[in-house]
C-alpha positions as CSV (number, residue, x, y, z in Angstrom):
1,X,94.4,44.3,89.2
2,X,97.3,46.2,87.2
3,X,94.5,48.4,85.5
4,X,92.9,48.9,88.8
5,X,96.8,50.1,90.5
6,X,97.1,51.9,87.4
7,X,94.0,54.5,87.9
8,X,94.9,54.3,91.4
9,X,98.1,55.6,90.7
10,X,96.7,58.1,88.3
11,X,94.6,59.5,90.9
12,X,97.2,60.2,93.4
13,X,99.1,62.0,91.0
14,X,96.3,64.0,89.9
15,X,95.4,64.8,93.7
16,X,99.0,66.1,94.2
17,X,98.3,68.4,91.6
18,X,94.8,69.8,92.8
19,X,96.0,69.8,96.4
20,X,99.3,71.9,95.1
21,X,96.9,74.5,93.3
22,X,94.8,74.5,96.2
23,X,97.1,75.6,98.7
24,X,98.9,78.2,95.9
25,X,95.3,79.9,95.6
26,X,94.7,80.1,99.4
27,X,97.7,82.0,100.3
28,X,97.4,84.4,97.3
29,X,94.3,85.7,99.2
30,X,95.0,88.8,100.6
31,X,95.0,88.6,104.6
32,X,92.4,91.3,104.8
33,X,90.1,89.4,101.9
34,X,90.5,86.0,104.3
35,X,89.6,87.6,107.5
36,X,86.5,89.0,105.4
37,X,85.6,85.9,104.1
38,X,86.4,83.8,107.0
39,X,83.6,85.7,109.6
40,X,81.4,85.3,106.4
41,X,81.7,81.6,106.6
42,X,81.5,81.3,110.4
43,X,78.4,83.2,110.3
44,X,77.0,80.7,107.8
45,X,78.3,78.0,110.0
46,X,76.2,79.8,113.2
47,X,73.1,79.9,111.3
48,X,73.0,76.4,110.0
49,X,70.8,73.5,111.5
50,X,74.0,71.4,111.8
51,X,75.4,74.2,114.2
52,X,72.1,74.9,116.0
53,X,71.5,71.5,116.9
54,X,74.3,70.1,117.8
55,X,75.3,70.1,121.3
56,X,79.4,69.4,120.6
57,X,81.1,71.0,118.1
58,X,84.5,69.2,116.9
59,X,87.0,72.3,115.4
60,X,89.9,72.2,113.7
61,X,92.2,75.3,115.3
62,X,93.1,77.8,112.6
63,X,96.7,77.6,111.2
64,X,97.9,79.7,108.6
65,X,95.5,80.6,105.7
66,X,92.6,78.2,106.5
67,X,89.5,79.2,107.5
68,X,89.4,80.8,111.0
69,X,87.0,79.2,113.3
70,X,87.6,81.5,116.4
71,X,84.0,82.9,116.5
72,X,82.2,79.6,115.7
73,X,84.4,78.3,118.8
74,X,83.7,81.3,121.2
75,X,79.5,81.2,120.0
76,X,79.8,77.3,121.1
77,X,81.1,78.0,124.2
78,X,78.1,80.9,124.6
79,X,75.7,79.2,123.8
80,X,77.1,76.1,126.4
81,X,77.9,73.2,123.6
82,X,81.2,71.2,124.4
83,X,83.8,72.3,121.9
84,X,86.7,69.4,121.6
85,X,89.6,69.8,119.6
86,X,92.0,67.4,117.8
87,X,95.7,66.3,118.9
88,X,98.1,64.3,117.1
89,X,98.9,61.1,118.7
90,X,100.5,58.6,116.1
91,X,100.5,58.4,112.5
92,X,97.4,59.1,110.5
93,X,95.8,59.0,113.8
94,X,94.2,62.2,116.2
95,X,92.1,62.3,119.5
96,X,89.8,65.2,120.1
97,X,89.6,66.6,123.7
98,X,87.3,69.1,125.4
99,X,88.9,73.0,126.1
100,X,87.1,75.4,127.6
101,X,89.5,78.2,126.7
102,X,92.0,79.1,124.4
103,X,94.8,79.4,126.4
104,X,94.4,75.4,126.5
105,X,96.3,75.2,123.3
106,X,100.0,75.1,122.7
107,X,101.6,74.5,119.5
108,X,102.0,70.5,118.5
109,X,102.6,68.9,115.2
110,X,103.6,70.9,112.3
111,X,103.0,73.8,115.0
112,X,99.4,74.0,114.6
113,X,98.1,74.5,118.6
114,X,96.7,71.4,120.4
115,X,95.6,70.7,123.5
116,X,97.6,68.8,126.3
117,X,97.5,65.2,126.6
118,X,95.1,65.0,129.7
119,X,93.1,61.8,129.8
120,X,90.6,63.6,131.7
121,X,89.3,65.7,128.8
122,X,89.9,63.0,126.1
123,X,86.1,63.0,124.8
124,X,84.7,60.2,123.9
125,X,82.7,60.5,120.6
126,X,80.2,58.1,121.9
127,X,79.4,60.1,124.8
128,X,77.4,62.6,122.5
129,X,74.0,62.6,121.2
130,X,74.0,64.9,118.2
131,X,78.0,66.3,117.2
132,X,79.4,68.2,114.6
133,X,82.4,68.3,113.0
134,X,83.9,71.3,111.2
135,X,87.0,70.0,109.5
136,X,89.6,71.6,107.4
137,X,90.4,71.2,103.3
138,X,92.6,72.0,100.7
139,X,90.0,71.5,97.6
140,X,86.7,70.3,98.0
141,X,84.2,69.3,95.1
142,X,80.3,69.6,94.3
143,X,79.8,66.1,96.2
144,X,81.4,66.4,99.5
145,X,84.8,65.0,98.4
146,X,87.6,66.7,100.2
147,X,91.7,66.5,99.6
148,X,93.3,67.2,102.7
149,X,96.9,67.4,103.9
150,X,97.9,63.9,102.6
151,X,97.8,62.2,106.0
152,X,94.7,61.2,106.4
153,X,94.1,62.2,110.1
154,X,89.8,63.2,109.2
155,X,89.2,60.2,107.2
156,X,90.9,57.6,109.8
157,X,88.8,59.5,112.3
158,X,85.0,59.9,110.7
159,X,85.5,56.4,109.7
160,X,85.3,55.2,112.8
161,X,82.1,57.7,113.9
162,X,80.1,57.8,110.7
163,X,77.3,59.3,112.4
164,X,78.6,62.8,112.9
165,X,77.8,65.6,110.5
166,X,80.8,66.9,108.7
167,X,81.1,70.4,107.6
168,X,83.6,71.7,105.7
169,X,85.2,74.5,105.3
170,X,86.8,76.8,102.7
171,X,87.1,79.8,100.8
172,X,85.4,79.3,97.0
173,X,89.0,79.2,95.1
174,X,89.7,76.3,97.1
175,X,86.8,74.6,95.4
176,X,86.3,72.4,91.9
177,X,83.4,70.9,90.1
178,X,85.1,67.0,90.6
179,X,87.9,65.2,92.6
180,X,88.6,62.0,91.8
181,X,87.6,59.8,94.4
182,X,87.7,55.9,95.7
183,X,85.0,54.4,97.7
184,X,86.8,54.5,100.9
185,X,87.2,58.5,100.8
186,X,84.9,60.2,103.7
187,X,82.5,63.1,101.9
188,X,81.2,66.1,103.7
189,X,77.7,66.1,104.5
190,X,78.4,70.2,103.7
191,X,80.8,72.5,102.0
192,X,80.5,76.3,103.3
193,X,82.5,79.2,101.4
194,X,82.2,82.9,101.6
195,X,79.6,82.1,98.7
196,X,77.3,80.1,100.5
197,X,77.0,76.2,100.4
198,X,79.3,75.1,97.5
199,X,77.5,71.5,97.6
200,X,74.2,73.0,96.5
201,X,75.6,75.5,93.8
C-alpha cells in the first residue's frame, strides 16, 4: 500500500509539472496564431462524424487562451442541435444547461461565463440519444488522457454518462506522447489540434 501512495504521489507531482508547462506554452501563442488555429480546429470539429451525428453538443465557453468554440456553437445552433453549457454548482461538481444565445452567459466561477441557474433549462443527459461533449485541456497525450484544471469537474461528470463521446480540444503544444494515468482517469474518445487528430498521429 505505501509503494502504491508512493507512485501515486509521484504522479501528482509529475502532473503539476506537465499541467504548469502546458498552460506556459498556451499563452506564449501569439493571439493572432490562436485565433488561426482555433477556426482550424472548429472546422475539424464541424466535419467530424462525432459532430455530424450528434443531435446535442455539450461546450465548454472559451476563457482565456483555450480553444475558442464560438463557431462550433453558432454551426450547432444552425444546424438545430441543442447546445448545453456547464455551470459550477459545488465542489468538483458542474450541471450543463441548454442556451440558445450568447447573451445567456454571465461570468461565474473563476469568471469563465455560465449560464443562470434556471431549473427549466437544466438538461438532463439522459434525455439525449446521441451527445457530444467537447471539453477543455491543459495537456493531452496519444491515448486520450487529459490533465485538466486540477478540479476534476469533466471526470466527475463523464463518469456518471459514459456513453457520450468526448472530444477534446487543444492546440498541438499543448500535447505529449504520455501522461501518467490511474484507472479511474476519463480518456477522450478524440484529441483535435490545428494539426489534425493528435490520437491518430
Amino acid at each position: 500500500r505505501m509503494e502504491a501512495l508512493s507512485i501515486w504521489e509521484k504522479n501528482l507531482e509529475t502532473k503539476k509539472e506537465i499541467r504548469t508547462n502546458g498552460l506556459q506554452k498556451r499563452m506564449r501563442l501569439p493571439s493572432a496564431v490562436r485565433t488561426e488555429y482555433s477556426l482550424d480546429i472548429a472546422e475539424q470539429v464541424l466535419k467530424h462524424p462525432f459532430f455530424q451525428c450528434a443531435d446535442t453538443i455539450y461546450c465548454y465557453v472559451p476563457f482565456r487562451e483555450e480553444v475558442d468554440t464560438t463557431l462550433c456553437i453558432q454551426t450547432a445552433w444552425k444546424q438545430g442541435k441543442r447546445v448545453v453549457v456547464p455551470r459550477v454548482c459545488g465542489t468538483n461538481q458542474m450541471e450543463f444547461y441548454e442556451i440558445e444565445s450568447m447573451k445567456e452567459l454571465f461570468p461565474g466561477y473563476q469568471g469563465i461565463l455560465e449560464p443562470a441557474a434556471n431549473r427549466d433549462r437544466l438538461f438532463e443527459a439522459s434525455s439525449c440519444v446521441h451527445a457530444l461533449m467537447l471539453v477543455p485541456g491543459v495537456v493531452f497525450d496519444r491515448n486520450g488522457n487529459r490533465i485538466g484544471y486540477g478540479k476534476g469537474f469533466y471526470d466527475h461528470y463523464l463518469k456518471t454518462y459514459p456513453y457520450i463521446s468526448k472530444m477534446g480540444l487543444a492546440f498541438s503544444c499543448q500535447c505529449i506522447e504520455e501522461i501518467p494515468s490511474e484507472p479511474q482517469d476519463i480518456c477522450m474518445d478524440v484529441v483535435l489540434t490545428e494539426s489534425g487528430d493528435f490520437m491518430r498521429g
